[in-house]
N, C-alpha and C positions, 0 to 999 in steps of 0.2 A: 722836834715836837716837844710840846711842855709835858709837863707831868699831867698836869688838871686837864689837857686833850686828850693825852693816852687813857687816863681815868675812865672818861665819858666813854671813848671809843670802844673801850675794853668791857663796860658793862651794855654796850650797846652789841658788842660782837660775842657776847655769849648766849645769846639767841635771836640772833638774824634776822627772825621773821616775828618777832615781837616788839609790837609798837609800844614804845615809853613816852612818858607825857616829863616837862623839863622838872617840875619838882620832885617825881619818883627818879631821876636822876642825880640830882641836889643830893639827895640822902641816901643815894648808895656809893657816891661817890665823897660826900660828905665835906660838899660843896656850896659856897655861897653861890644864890641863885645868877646874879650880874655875871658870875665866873661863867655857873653852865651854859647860860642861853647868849654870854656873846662866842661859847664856844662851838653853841648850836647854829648859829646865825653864818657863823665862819662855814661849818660844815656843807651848809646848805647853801649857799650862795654862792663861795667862793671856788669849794670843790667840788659843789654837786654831789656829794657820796649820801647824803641825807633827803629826803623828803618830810615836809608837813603834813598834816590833815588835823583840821578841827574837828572835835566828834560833835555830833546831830546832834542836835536842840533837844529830840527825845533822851540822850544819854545824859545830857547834863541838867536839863531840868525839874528831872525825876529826884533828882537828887539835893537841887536847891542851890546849886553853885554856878557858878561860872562856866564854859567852854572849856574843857583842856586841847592843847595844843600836841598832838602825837607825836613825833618823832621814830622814822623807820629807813634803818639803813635801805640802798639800791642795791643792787644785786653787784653793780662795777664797784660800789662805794665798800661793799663786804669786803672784797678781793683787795681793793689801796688799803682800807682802814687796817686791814689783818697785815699787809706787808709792812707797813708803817710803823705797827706794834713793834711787827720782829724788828726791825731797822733800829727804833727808837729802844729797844732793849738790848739788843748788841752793844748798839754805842756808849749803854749805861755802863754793860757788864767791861770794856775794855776801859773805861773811863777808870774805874773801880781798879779794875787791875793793875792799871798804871799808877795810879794813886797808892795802892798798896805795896808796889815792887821799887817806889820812891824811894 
């Protein structure tokens, strides 16, 4: 797993049940948007652990903008994304280790 996957996953799995749109992602991750949204696009496609939803036409047009695009972990996507974390962080810390006891 990359870094810039973990990132995404990691601000996405600190509340579960909170839908993020791919720019309020971009900036907590502090990520060029091509990075988040082909890392959204992987999520959602390939592993299924993501879901879409466009918000109504009443949410975004009240406001003057565009559509945002939500993003919201599944319920199986919580459970791999959260195991993947740990996986993906093990392997950093033993990485690390070995590099330090070189």
């Amino acid at each position: 797993m990359t870094l810039q996957t973990m990132l995404v996953l990691q601000v996405l799995l600190s509340d579960p049940t909170e839908r993020r749109y791919g720019l309020e992602l971009c900036e907590k991750t502090n990520q060029l948007p091509g990075t988040v949204y082909l890392i959204l696009a992987r999520l959602e496609h390939k592993y299924r652990w993501i879901e879409r939803h466009v918000e109504s036409p009443a949410e975004h047009l009240a406001e003057g903008r565009r559509a945002r695009h939500y993003y919201l972990l599944t319920d199986e996507g919580a459970v791999k994304a959260r195991a993947a974390v740990e996986r993906a962080k093990w392997k950093r810390a033993a990485v690390k280790l070995r590099t330090a006891t070189s």
